[in-house]
ChimeraX commands (.cxc) that place a marker at each C-alpha (Angstrom):
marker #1 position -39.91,-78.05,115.53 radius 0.5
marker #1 position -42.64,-77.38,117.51 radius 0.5
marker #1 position -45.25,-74.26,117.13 radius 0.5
marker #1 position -48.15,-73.37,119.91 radius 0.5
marker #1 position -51.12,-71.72,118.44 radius 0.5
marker #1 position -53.26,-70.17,121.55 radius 0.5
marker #1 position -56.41,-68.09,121.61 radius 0.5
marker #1 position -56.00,-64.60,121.11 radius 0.5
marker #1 position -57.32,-61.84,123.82 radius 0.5
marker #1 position -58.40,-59.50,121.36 radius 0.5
marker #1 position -60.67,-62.37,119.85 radius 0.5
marker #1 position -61.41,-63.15,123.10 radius 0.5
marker #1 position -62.70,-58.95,124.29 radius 0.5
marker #1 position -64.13,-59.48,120.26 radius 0.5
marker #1 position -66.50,-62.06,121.50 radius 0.5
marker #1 position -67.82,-60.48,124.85 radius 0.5
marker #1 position -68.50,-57.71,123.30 radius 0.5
marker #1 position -71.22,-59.32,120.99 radius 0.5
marker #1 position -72.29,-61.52,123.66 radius 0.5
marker #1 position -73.24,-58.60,125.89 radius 0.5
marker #1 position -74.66,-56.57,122.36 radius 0.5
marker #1 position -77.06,-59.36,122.14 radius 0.5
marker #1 position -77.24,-59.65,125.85 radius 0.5
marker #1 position -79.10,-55.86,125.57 radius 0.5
marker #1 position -80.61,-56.28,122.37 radius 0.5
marker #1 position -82.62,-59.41,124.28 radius 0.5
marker #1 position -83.63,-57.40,127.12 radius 0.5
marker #1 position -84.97,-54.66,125.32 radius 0.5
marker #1 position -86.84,-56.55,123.28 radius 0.5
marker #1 position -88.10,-58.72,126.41 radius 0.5
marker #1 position -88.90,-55.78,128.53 radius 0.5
marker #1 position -91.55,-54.75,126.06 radius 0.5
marker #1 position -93.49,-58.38,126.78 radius 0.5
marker #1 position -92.11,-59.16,130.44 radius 0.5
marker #1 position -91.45,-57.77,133.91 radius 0.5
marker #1 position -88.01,-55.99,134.53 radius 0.5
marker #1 position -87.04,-58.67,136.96 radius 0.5
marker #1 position -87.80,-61.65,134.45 radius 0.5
marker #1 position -86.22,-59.46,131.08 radius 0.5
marker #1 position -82.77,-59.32,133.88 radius 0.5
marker #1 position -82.90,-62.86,134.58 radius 0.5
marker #1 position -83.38,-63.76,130.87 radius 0.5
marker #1 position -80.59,-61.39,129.74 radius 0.5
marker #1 position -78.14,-62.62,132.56 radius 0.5
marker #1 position -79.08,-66.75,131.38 radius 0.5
marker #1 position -78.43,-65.29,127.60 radius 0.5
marker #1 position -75.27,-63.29,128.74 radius 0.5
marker #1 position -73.62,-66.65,130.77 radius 0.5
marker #1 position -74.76,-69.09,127.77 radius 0.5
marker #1 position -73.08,-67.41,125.12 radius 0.5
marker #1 position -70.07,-67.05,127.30 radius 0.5
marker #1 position -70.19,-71.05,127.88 radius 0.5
marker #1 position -70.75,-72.19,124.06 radius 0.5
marker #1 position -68.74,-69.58,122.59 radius 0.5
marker #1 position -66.03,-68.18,124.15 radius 0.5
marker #1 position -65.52,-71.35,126.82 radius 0.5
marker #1 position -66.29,-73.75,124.05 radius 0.5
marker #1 position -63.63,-72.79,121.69 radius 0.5
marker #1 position -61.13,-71.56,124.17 radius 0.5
marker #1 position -58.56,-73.86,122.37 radius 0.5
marker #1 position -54.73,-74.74,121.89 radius 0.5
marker #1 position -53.25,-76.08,119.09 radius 0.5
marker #1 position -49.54,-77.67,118.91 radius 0.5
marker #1 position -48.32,-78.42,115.11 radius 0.5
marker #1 position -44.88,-80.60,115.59 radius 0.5
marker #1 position -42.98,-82.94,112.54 radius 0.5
marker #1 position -45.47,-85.92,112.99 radius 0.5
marker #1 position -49.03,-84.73,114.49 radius 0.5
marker #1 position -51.54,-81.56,115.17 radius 0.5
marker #1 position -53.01,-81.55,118.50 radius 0.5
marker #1 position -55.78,-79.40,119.39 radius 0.5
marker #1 position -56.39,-79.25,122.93 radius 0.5
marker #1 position -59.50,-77.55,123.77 radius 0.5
marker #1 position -60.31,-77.46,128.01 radius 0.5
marker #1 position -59.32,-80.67,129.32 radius 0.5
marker #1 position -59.91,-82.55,125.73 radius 0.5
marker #1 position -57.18,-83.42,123.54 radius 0.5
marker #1 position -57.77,-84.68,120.36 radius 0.5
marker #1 position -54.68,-85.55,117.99 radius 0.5
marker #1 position -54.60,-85.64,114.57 radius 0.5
marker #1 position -51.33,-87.63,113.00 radius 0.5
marker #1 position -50.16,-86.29,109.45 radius 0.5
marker #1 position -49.78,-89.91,108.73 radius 0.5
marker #1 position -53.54,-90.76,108.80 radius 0.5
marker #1 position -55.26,-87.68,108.11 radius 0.5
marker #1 position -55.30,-84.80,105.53 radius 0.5
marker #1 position -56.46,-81.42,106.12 radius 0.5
marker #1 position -57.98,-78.47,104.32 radius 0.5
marker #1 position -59.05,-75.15,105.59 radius 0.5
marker #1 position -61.51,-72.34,104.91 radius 0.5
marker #1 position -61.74,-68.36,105.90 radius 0.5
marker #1 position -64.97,-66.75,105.68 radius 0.5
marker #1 position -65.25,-62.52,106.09 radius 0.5
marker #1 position -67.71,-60.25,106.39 radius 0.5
marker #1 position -68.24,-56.77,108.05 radius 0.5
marker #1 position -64.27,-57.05,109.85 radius 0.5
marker #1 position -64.79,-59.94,110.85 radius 0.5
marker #1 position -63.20,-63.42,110.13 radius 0.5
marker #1 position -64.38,-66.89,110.68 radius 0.5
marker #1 position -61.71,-69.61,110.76 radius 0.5
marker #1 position -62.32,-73.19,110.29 radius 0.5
marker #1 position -59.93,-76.77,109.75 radius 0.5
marker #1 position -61.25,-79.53,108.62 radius 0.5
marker #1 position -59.31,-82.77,109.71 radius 0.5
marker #1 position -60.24,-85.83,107.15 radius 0.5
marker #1 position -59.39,-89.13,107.91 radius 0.5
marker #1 position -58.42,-92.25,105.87 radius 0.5
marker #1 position -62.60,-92.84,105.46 radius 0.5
marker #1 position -63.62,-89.59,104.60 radius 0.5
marker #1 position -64.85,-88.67,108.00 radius 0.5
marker #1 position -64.44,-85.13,108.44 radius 0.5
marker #1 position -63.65,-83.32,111.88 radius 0.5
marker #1 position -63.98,-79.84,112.35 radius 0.5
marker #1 position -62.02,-77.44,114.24 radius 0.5
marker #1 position -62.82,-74.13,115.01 radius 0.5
marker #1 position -60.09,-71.76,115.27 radius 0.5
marker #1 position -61.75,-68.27,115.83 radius 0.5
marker #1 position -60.07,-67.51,118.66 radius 0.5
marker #1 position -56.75,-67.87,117.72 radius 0.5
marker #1 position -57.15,-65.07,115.11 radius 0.5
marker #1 position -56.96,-64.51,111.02 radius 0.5
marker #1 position -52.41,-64.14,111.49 radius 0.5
marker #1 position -52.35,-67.17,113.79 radius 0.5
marker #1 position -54.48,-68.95,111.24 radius 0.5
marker #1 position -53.08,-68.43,108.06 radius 0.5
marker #1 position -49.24,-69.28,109.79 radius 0.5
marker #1 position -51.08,-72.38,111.03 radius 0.5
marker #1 position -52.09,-73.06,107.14 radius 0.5
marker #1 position -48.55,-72.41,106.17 radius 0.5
marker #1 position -47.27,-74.77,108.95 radius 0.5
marker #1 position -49.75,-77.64,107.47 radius 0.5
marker #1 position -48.43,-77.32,104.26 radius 0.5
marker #1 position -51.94,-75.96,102.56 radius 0.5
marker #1 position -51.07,-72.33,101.35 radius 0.5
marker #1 position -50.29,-74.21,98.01 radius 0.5
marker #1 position -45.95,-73.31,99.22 radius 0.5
marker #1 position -45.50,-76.38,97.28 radius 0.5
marker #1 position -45.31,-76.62,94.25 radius 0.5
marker #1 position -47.38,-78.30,91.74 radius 0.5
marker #1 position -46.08,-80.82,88.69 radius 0.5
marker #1 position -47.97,-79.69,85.90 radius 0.5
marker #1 position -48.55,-82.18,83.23 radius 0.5
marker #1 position -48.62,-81.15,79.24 radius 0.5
marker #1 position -51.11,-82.93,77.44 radius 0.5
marker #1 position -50.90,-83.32,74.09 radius 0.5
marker #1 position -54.00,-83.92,71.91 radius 0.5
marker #1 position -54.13,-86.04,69.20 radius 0.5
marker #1 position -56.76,-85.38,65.92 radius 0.5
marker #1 position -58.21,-88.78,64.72 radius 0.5
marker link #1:1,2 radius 0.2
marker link #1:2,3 radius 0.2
marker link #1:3,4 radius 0.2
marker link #1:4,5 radius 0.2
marker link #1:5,6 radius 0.2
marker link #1:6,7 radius 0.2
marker link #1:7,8 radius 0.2
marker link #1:8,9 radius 0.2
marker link #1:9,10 radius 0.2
marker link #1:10,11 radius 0.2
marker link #1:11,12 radius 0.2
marker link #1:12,13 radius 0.2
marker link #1:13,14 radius 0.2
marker link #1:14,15 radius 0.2
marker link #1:15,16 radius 0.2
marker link #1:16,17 radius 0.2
marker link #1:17,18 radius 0.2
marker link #1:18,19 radius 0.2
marker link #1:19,20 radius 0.2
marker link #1:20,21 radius 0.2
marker link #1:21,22 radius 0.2
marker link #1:22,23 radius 0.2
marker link #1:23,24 radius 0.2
marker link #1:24,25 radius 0.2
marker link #1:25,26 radius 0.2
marker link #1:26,27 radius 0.2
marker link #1:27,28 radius 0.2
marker link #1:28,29 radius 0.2
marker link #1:29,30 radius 0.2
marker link #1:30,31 radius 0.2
marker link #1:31,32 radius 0.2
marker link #1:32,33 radius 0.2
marker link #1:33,34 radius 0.2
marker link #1:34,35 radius 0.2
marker link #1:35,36 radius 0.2
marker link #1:36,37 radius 0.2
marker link #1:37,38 radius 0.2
marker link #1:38,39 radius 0.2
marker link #1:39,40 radius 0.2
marker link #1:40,41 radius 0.2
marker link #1:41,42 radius 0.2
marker link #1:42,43 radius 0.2
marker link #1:43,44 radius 0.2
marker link #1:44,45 radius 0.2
marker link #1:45,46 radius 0.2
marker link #1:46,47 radius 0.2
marker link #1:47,48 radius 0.2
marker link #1:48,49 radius 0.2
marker link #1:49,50 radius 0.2
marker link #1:50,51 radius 0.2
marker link #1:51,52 radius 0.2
marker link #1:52,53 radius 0.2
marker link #1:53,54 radius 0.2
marker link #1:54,55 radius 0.2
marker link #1:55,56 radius 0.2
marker link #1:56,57 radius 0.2
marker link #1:57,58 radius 0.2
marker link #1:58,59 radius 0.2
marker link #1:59,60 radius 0.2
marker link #1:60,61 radius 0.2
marker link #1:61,62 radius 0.2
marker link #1:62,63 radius 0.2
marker link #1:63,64 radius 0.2
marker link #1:64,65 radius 0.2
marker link #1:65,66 radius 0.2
marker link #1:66,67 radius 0.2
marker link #1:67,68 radius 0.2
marker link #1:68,69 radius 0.2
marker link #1:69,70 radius 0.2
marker link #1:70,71 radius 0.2
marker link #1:71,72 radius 0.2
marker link #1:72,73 radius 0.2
marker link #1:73,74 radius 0.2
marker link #1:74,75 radius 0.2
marker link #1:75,76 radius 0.2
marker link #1:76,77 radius 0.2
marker link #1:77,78 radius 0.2
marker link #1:78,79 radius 0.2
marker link #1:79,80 radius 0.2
marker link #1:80,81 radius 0.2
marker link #1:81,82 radius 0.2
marker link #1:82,83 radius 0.2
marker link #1:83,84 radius 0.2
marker link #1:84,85 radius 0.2
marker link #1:85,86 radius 0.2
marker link #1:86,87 radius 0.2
marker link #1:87,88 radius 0.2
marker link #1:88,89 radius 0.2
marker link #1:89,90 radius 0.2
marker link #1:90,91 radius 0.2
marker link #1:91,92 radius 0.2
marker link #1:92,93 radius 0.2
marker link #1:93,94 radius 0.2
marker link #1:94,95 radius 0.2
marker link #1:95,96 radius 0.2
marker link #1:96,97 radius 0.2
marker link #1:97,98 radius 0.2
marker link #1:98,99 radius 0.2
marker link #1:99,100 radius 0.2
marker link #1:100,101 radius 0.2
marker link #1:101,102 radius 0.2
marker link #1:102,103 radius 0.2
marker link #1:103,104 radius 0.2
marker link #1:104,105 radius 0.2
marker link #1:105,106 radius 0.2
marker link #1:106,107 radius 0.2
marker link #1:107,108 radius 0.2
marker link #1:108,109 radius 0.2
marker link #1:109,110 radius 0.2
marker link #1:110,111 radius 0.2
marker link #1:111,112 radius 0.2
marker link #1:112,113 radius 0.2
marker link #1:113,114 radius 0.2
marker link #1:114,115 radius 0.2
marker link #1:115,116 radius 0.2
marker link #1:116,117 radius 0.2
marker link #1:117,118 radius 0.2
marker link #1:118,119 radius 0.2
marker link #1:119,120 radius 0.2
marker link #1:120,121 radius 0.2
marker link #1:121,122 radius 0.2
marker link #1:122,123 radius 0.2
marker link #1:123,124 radius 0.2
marker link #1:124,125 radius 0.2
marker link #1:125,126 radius 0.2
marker link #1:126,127 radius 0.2
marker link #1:127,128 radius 0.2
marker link #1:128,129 radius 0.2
marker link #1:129,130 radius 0.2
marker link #1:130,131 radius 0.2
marker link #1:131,132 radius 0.2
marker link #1:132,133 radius 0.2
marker link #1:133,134 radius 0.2
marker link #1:134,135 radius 0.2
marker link #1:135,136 radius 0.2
marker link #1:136,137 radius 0.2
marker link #1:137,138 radius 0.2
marker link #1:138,139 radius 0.2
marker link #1:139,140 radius 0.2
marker link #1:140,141 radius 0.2
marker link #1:141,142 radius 0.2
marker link #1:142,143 radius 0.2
marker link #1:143,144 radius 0.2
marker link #1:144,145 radius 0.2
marker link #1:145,146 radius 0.2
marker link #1:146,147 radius 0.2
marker link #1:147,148 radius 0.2
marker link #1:148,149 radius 0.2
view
């Protein structure tokens, strides 16, 4: 079975948002040094470039099916068979808001990371459950048994 995670529009809102918070932030603090016309232009540059690395830049999809994760962000697609790679994943919050991150380790170690902010905490943790890492499974526990010498 096959399950499409896609970016959410609420993350997406989120995101411009602080992009055009620090978009004034920078021209107040620029008009105080510089011209009106050169704080705009700054602010505008500011304003487009977080747009492009942030919300452009991680603009992704990712497809979990029975043999492979693919995360296909803008015309990239990267694939990721459960076969050859394990994966492990990490939530960080603060002040309502939640940063989402999957690491994708391959046979050698080499770690890939995938950001997966946009898709949202609910999106996230259902992708976790779908990759087998919410610790669903269960664990064999070994007894031990100590001997005295």
């Amino acid at each position: 079975m096959e399950k499409i995670y896609k970016s959410r529009i609420y993350r997406i809102i989120f995101n411009l948002l602080c992009g055009a918070a620090l978009s004034f932030f920078v021209f107040y603090i620029a008009q105080i040094w510089l011209t009106q016309l050169t704080s705009i232009i700054i602010t505008i540059l500011i304003f487009l470039s977080y747009i492009w690395l942030v919300i452009w830049g991680n603009f992704i999809t990712i497809i979990v099916n029975d043999k492979e994760l693919i995360v296909k962000n803008g015309k990239k697609e990267d694939r990721y068979e459960f076969n050859k790679y394990h994966f492990r994943a990490k939530t960080v919050s603060s002040r309502n808001d939640t940063e989402c991150t999957l690491y994708a380790i391959d046979e050698n170690g080499n770690e890939t990371i995938i950001d997966c902010e946009l898709i949202g905490i609910g999106q996230f943790m259902n992708l976790i459950s779908d990759l087998k890492l919410d610790n669903s499974e269960k664990v064999n526990k070994i007894n031990t048994i100590k001997k005295d010498k």
